[in-house]
NUFI-187745 format. One record per atom (N, C-alpha, C): x, y, z. Coordinates in steps of 0.1 Angstrom, whole numbers, plus 5000, padded with zeros to 4 digits. Each point is the difference from the previous one (the first is absolute). Layout:
<nodes>
XYZ ...
</nodes>
This chain:
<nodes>
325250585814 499050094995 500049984984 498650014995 500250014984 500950104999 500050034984 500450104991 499450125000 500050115001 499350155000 499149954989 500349924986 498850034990 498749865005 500549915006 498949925005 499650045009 500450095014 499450095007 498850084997 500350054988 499350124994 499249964994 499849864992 499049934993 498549975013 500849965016 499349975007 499250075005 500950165001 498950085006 499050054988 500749984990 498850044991 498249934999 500649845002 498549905004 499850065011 500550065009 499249965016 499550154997 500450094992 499350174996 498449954990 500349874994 498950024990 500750044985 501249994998 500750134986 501049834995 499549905005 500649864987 499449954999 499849994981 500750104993 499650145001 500950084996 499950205000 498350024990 499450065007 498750084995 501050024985 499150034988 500150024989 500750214997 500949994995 500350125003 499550094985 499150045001 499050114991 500150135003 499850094989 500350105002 499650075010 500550105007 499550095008 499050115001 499950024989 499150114996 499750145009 501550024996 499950115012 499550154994 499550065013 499550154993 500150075018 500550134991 500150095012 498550094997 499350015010 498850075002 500550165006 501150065004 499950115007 501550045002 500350125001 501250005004 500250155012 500650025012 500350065006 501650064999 500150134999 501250095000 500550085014 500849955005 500950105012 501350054995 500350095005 501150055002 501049944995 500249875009 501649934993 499449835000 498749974997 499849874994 498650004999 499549894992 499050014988 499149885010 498849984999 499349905000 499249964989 500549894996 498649914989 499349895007 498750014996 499149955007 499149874988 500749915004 499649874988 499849855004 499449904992 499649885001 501149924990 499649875003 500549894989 499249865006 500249914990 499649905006 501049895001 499849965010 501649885004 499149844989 498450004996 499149894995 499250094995 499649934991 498550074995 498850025007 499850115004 499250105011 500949965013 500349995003 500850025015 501050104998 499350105005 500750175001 500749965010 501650114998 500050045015 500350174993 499750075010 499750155002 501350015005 500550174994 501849995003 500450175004 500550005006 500750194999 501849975000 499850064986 501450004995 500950155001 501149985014 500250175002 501649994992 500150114993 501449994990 500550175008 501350004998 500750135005 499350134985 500350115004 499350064994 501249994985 501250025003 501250034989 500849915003 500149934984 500649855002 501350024982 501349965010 500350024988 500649864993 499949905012 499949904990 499349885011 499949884994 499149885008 500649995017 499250005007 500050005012 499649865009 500749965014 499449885004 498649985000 499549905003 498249954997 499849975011 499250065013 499549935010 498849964997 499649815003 499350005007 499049995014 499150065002 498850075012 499249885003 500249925009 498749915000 499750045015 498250015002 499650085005 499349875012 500150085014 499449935011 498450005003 499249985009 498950035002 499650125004 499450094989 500050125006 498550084992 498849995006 498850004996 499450164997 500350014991 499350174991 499249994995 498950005007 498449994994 499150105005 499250074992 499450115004 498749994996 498750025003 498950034992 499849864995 500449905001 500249844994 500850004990 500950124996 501049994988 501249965009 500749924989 501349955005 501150084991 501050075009 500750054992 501549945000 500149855003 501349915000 500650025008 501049975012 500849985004 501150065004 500350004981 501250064995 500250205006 498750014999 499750115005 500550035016 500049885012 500550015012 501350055002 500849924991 501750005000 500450124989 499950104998 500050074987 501150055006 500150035007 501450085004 501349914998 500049884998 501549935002 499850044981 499150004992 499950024985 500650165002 500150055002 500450215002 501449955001 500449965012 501549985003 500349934990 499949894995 501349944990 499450174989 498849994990 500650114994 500950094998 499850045012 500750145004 501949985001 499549874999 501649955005 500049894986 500150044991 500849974990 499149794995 499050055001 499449845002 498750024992 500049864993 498649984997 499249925009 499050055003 499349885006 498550025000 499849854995 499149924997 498949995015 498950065002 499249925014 498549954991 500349865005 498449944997 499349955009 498950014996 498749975013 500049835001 499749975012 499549845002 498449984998 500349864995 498449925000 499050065006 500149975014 498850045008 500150165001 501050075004 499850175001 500150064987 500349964991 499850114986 498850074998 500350074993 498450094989 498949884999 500449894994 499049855000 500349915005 499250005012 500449905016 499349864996 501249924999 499849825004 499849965009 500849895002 499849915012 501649935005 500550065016 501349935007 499449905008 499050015006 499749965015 498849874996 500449924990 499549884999 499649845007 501550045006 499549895013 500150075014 500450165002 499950035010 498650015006 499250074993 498449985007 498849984991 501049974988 498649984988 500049874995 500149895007 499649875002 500249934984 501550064994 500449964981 500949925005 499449895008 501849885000 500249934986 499250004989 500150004989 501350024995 500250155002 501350054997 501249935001 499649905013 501649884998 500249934991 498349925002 500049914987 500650004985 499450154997 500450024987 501350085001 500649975010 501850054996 499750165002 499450085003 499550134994 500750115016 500450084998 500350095012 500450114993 499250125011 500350174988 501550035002 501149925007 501450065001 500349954980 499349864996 500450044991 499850074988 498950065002 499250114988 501250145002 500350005015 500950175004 500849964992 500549855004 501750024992 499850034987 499349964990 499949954990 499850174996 498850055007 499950164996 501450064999 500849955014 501350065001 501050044988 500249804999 501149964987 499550154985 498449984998 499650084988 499950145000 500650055017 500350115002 501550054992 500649915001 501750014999 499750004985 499549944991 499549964992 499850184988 498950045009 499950124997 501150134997 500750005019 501150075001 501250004990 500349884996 500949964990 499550054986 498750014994 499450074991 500050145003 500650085006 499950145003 501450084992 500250034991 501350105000 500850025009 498950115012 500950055007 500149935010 500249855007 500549925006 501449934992 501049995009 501549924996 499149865002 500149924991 499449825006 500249965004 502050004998 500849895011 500050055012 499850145005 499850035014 498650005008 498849875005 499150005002 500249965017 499350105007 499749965016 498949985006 499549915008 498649975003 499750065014 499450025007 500050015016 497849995002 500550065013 498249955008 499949995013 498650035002 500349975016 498549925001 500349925011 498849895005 500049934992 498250054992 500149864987 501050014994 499850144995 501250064991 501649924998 500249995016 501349945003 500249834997 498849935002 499849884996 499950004984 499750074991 499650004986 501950014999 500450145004 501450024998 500649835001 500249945010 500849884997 499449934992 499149964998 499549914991 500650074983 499650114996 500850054986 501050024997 500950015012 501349995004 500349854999 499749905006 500249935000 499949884983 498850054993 499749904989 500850104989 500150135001 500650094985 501350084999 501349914999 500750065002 500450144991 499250054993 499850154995 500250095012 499549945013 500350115013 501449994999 500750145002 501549955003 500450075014 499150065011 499550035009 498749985009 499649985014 498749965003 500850025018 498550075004 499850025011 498949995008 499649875003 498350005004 500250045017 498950085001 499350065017 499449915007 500650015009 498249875009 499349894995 501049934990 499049934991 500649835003 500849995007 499949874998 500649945019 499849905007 500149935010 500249834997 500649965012 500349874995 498549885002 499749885001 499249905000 499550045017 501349985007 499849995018 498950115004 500650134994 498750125001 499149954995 499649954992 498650014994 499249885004 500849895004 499649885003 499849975017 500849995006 500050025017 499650145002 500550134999 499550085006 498650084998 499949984988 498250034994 500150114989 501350054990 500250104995 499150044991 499749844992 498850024991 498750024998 500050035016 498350065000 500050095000 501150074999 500250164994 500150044985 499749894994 500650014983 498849994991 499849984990 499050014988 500849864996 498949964992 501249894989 500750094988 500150114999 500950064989 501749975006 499849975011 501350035009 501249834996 499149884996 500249855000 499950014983 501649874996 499849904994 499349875005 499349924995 499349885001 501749875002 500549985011 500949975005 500249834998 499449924992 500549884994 501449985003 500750084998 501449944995 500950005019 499350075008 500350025012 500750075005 500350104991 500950095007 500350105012 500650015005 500450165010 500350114990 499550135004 499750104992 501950054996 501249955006 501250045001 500449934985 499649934993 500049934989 500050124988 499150135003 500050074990 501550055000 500050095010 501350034998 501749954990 499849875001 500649934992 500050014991 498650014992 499750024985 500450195003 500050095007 500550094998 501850094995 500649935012 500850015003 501249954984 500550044996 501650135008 499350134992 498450034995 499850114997 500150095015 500150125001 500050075014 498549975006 499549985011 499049985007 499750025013 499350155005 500150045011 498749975006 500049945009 499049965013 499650095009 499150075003 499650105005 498749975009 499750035010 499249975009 500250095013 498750055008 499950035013 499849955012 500550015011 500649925012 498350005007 499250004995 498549985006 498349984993 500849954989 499149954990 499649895004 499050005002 499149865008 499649894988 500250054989 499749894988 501449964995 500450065003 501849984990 501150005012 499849885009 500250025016 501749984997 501050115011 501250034995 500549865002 499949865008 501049935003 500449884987 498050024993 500349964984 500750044992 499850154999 500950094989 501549955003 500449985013 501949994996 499949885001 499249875002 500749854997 499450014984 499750084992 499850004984 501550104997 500050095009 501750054996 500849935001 500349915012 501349955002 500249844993 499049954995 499949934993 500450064986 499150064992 500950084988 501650035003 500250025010 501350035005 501249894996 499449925002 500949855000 499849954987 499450094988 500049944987 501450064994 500749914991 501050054990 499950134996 500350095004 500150184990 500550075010 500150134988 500950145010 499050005008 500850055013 499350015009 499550145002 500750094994 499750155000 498650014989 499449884992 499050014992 498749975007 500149945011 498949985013 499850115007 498650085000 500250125008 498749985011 500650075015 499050005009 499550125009 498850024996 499850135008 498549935011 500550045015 499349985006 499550115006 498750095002 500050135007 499050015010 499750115007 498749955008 499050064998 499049895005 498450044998 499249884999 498750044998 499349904993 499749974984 499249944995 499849934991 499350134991 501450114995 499450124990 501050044998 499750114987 501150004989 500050135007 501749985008 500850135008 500750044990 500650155005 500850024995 501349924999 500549955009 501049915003 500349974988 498749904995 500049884995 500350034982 499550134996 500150084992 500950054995 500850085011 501750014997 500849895000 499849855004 501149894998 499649954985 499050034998 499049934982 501250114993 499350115003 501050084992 501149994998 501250035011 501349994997 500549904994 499149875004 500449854992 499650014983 499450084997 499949994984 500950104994 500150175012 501150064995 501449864995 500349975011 501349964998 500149864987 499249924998 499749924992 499950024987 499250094995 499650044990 500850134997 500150095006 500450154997 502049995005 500649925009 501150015005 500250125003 498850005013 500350135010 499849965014 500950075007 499749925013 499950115007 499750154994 499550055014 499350015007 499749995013 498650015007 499050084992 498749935002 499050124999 499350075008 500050134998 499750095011 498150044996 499550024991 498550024998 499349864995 498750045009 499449895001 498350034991 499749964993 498850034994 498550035008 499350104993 499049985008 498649994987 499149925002 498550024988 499550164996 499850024988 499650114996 498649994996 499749924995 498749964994 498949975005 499150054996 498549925009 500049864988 499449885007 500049924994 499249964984 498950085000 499250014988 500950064988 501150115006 500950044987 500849924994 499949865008 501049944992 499149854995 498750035001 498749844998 500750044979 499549884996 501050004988 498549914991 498549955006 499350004993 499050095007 499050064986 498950085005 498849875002 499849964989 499349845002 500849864999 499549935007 500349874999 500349894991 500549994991 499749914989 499149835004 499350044985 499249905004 500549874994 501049975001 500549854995 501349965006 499850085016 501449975011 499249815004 501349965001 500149865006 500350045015 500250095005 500850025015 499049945013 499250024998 498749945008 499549864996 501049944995 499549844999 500949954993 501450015001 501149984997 500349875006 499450005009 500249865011 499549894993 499150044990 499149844994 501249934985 500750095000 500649994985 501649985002 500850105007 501250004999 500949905001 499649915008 500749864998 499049914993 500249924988 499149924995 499749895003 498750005003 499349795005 500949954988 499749855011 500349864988 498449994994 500349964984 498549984994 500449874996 498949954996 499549814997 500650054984 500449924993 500849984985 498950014991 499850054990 498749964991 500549924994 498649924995 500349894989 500449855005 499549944992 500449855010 501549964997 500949915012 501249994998 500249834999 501249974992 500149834997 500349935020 499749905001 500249935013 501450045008 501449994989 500950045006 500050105005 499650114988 499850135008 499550055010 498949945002 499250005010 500549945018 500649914997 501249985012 500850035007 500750144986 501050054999 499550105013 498750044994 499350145005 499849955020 499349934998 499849965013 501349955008 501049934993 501250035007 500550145009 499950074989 500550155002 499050045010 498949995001 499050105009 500649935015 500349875001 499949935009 501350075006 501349974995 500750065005 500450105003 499350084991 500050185005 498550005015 499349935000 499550025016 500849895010 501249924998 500550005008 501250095004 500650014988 500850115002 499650155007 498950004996 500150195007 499549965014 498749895007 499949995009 500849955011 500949914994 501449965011 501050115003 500450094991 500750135005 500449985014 498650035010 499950045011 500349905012 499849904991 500249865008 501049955010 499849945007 501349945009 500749894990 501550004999 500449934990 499949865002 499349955009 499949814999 498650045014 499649884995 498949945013 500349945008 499550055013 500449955011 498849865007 499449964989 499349875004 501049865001 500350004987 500749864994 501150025015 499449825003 500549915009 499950045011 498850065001 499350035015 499449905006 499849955014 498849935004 498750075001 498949924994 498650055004 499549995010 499550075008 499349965013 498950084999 499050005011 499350105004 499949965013 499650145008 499149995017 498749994999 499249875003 499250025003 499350055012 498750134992 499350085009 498949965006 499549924995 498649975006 498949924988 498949955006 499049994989 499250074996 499649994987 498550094995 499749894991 498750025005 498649874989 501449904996 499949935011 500649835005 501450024985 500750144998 501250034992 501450035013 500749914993 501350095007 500150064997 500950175009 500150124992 502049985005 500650044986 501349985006 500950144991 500650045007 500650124999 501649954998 500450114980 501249934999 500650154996 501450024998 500550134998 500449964987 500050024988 500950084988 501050075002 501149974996 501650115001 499750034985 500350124998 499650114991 501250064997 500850055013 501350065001 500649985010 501350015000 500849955011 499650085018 498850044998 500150075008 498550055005 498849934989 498750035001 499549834992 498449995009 499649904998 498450044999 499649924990 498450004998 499249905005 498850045006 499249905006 499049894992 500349875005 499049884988 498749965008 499349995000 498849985013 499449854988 500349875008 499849884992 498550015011 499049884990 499049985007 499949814995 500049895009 499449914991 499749895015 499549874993 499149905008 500549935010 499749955009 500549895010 501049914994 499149974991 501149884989 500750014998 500650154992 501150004991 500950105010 500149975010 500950065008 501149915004 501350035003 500949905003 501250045007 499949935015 501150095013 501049914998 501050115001 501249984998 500849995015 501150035005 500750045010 499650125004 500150015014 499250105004 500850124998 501250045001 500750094993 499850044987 499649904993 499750034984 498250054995 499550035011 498850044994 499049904998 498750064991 499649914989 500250034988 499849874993 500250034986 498449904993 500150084986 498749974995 500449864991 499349904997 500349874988 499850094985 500449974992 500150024986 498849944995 499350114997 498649984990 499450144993 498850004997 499650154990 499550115013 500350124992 500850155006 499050104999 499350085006 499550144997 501250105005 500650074991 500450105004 499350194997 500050045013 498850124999 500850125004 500450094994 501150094997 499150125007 500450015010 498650155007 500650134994 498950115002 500550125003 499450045015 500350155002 499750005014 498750005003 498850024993 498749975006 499749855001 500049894995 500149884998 500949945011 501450065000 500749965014 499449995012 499450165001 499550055014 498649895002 498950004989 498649894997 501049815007 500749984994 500349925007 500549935020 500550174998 500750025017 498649955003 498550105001 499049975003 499349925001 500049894991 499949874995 500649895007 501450005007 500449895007 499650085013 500250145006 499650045018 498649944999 498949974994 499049945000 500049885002 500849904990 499649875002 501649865006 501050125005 501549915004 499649955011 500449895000 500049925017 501950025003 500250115003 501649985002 500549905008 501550014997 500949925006 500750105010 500749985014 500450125008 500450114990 500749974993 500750154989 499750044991 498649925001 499350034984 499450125001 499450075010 499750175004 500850054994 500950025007 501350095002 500550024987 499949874991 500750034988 498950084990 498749955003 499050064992 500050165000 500450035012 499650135006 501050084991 501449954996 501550044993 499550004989 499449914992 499649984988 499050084995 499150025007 499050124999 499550115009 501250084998 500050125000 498750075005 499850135006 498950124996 499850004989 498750054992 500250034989 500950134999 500050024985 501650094992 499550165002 498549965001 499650154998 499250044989 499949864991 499250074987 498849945002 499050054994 498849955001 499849875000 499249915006 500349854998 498749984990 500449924990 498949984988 499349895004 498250024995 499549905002 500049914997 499649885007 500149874997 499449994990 500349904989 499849954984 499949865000 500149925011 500049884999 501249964986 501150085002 501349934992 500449895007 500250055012 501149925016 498849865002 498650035000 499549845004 500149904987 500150064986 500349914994 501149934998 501650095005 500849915004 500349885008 499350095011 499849905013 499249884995 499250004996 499149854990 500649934995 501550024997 500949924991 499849865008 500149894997 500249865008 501549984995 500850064994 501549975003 500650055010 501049975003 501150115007 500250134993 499550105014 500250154992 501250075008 500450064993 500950105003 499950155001 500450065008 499850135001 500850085000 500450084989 501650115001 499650095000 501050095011 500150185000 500850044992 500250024991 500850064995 501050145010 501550044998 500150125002 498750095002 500150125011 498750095002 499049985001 499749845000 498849945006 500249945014 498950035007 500349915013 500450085009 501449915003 500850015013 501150144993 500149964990 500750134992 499650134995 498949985001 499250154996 500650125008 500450114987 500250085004 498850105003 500650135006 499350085007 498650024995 498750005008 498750094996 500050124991 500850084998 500450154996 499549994983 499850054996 500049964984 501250094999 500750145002 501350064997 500849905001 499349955012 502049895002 499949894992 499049955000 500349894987 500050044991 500050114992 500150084983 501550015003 500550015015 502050084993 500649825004 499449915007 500149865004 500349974985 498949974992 499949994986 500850104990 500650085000 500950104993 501349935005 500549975016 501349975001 500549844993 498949934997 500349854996 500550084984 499550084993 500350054986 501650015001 500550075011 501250085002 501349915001 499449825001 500749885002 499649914988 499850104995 499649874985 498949925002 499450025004 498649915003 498850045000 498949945000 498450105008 499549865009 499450065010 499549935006 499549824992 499150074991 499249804994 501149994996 501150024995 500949964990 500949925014 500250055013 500349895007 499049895007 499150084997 498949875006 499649874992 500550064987 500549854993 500549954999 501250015007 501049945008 499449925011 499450035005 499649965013 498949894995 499250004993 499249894995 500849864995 501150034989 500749924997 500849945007 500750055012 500649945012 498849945006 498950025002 499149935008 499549894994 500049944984 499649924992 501149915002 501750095001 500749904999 500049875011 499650115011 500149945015 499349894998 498449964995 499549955005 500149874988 500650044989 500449914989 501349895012 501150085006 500549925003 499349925011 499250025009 498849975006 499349864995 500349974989 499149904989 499050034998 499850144999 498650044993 499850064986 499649954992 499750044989 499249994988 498649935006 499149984997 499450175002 500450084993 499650105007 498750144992 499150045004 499050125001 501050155004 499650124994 500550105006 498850084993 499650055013 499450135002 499950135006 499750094993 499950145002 498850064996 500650155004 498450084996 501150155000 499550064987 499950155000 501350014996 500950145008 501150014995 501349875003 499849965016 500749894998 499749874990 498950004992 499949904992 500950004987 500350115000 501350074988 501549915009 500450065012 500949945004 500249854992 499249885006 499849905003 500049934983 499750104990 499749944991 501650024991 500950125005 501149974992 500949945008 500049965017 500349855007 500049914991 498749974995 499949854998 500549974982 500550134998 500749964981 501249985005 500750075011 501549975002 500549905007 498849925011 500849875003 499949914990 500649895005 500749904994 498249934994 499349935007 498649914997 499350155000 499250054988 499350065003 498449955007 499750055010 498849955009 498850064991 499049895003 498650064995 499550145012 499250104991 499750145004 498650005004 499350065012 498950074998 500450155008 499750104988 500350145006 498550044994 499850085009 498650095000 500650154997 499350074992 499950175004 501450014993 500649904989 500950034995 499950174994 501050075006 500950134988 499749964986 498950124996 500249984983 501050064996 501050055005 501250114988 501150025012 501550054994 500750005006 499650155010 499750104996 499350095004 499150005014 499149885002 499649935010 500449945009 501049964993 500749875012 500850085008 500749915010 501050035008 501450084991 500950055007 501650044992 500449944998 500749984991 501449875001 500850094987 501150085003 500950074992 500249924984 499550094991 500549994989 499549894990 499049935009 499649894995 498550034986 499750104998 499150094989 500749984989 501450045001 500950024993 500749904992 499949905006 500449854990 498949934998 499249965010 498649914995 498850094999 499549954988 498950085003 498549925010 499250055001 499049915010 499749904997 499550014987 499149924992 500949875002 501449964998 501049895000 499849935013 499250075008 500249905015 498949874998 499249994993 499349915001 500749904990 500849994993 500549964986 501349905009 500350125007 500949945010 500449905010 498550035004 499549895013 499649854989 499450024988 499749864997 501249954993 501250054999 501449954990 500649945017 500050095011 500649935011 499049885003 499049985002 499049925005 500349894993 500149984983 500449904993 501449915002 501050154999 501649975002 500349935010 499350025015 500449945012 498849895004 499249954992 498849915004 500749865000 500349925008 500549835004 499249974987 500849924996 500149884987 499749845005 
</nodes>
């Protein structure tokens, strides 16, 4: 395992926070103050960025006679809206703010992104179609943290907070923000997140993440299992808290993320676990183990606690703006917070200029291979195909692509009487070495072609059977009209080729659009996105056919797979000549591919393709 501080650097990229957002003043102001009996409420803002508020209720004991520990409150999903006013979140949980007061505590509760006083945006790739957000590195877990970190920030600017004594806790998102600030600031010298975190298996095999928002996810490059935070936590005290029937935070994940922490170097009395029962809500239970774990941490008290808090407040008494400010970033924070790559002004000398395209080049191989299988499974394969049958006096011969040790993609070759050549009947056929169409489908173009050969195949006995495998029912989406893209392929007089990429085809996942939006979220969860493996899959398919003796070669697409196919053909070896149609004007447009906004900017891809096109052109 790295080092905790290269750990920490990592989660910082996969949050969006390397390098750290610029730290500027806070500009903090308390708008209101509330008085009880034995603790005070102040009702205030700051900004963690310039206009990006977060809205705060700061409850202090009423009689302090000297600095007291700092909690902080990070707040779960909990929707206080009335009349169309939002009165934050912070407002749901207000009672755990009463208890530490009352109990010798400061604490800090701030609103989130989407539920504060001024509602953003979590649910960007959940149903609001912003796969963008991968692209550009961007995910609201890292705006919470970052709110978080400038929470502590604040607390530490308070008199009557002790500094060196700061504790974090949360439940749900809350709980997921807790390890994350826990995890990057070690200013926490305490942290106890709720319901907030599960391992990969839950979320990946059993479906956990179609219960989550993206506030809940780092952008996972680096590949981790979520038991990784812990590590960056640990030997501070850190109690694990969860209910035996939480369907999002499913128990059998919560203890292989305990017993895993378990097996890291530290006191073992500093690992704490409270399991209680219920479902997925802030019980009492779960309340009094938060609690006693900060008594004893922070205060070195270990008696039980016997009173449990209850909300006094209607939520409007604690709303902390009367209006809105009009120069909040909170509602479009997503376009800014992580910064595009921009084109250099000014012209640069030739070296430079190489320098530059060096770099772009290898930062889209670098972020795109991440996800990658660490070698190809082509090199020193035999080529073969089965042939299926004929269409317009063409062989049709069917070849598989290995992709992964364990999944294969379909090649649908088409070519003439001539240039066919039998081998041993065990071995198939194989095609002679000459010039190449290769036609990169997506699923309407796949399916146009299924239709295309059941019309005109003179099969071979198994040439049905296989057709029938290869094309599927349709997926369920609307099938688009024909455009006459697929007859101008078919027109080619070379040998054409035909690839499904992953999810095309025989692979296509479900008709559902839900299930392919969390299909598409779980590839995020493995360091990948879907096109970002499908370019894999193109370039294993170029390899194949390169070893093949093909490389006289055409590649075409259309639309968003034309994006695929076009950063294929910068990273193999010969770059192939292109026709893509309906090219993506902006990364915004295109397909995801993690983080890739972030180092190149768009404009470089064309710059790119003609430095590879020259670099790899025979001499």
């Amino acid at each position: 395992m790295h080092s905790p501080d290269k750990l920490r650097q990592e989660l910082r990229d996969m949050l969006g926070l390397h390098p750290w957002p610029p730290r500027r003043p806070l500009h903090a102001t308390v708008t209101g103050r509330i008085e009880k009996e034995d603790f005070v409420v102040e009702k205030l803002h700051f900004q963690s960025l310039p206009g990006l508020y977060v809205t705060a209720n700061l409850y202090l004991p009423r009689k302090l006679d000297e600095p007291v520990p700092g909690v902080l409150y990070l707040c779960g999903h909990s929707r206080q809206v009335r009349e169309g006013v939002s009165f934050g979140n912070k407002t749901g949980y207000q009672h755990h703010g009463i208890w530490f007061a009352r109990h010798g505590y400061a604490c800090l509760m701030i609103d989130t992104l989407q539920l504060g006083e001024i509602q953003g945006v979590h649910h960007g790739t959940h149903h609001l179609g912003r796969w963008w957000w991968n692209t550009r590195g961007y995910t609201p877990a890292g705006v919470e943290t970052w709110n978080g970190i400038r929470a502590l920030d604040y607390l530490q600017s308070r008199p009557e907070v002790d500094p060196e004594r700061l504790g974090v806790t949360g439940r749900s998102g809350g709980g997921a923000y807790t390890w994350f600030v826990a995890a990057l600031d070690e200013r926490v010298k305490v942290a106890a997140p709720v319901a907030g975190l599960t391992d990969l298996r839950n979320h990946i095999v059993d479906g956990a993440i179609e219960g989550h928002c993206d506030c809940m996810f780092f952008l996972n490059t680096r590949r981790w299992d979520f038991p990784i935070l812990a590590a960056l936590i640990l030997p501070r005290p850190l109690l694990i808290a969860n209910s035996d029937q939480d369907p999002i935070f499913p128990l059998d994940g919560v203890l292989r993320v305990f017993w895993q922490a378990w097996r890291l170097p530290s006191n073992p009395e500093r690992l704490g676990l409270a399991i209680t029962s219920g479902p997925h809500k802030d019980t009492p239970e779960l309340q009094r183990a938060v609690f006693e774990w900060f008594n004893r941490w922070l205060q070195a008290n270990s008696a039980p606690v016997e009173d449990l808090p209850e909300p006094l407040f209607d939520p409007a008494e604690l709303r902390v703006f009367d209006q809105l400010p009009a120069d909040e970033r909170n509602t479009t924070i997503d376009q800014t917070f992580v910064p595009r790559a921009t084109m250099p002004e000014g012209p640069l000398s030739p070296a430079a200029e190489q320098r530059r395209l060096r770099d772009w080049f290898n930062a889209l191989r670098s972020e795109l291979a991440r996800g990658w299988p660490a070698k190809s499974l082509v090199a020193g394969q035999a080529r073969s195909g089965e042939l299926l049958g004929w269409a317009k006096d063409r062989g049709v011969l069917l070849g598989w692509v290995p992709v992964h040790e364990t999944f294969q993609v379909p090649l649908l070759q088409l070519d003439s009487v001539k240039r066919l050549h039998t081998r041993l009947p065990d071995r198939g056929l194989v095609l002679r070495p000459g010039p190449i169409r290769v036609v990169v489908c997506d699923q309407p173009a796949w399916e146009q072609l299924g239709r295309w050969l059941r019309e005109h195949l003179e099969p071979t006995p198994n040439g049905l059977s296989r057709l029938d495998a290869l094309f599927l029912p349709p997926t369920g989406a609307e099938a688009e009209p024909e455009t006459g893209w697929l007859e101008t392929q078919l027109a080619a007089e070379t040998t054409i080729a035909f690839l499904a990429p992953r999810g095309v085809g025989p692979t296509a996942w479900s008709g559902d659009e839900r299930t392919r939006v969390h299909i598409r979220r779980r590839f995020m969860l493995l360091g990948q996105t879907v096109d970002s493996m499908r370019v894999w899959d193109i370039t294993q398919a170029l390899e194949w056919l390169k070893a093949g003796r093909f490389w006289d070669c055409v590649l075409a697409a259309r639309g968003p797979m034309a994006m695929d196919t076009l950063l294929a053909a910068l990273l193999v070896p010969n770059t192939p000549n292109l026709e893509l149609d309906d090219l993506p004007a902006s990364w915004e447009e295109a397909p995801d591919y993690i983080g890739l906004a972030r180092r190149i900017p768009f404009e470089a891809l064309e710059l790119m393709l003609r430095w590879r096109q020259e670099a790899t052109r025979p001499r």
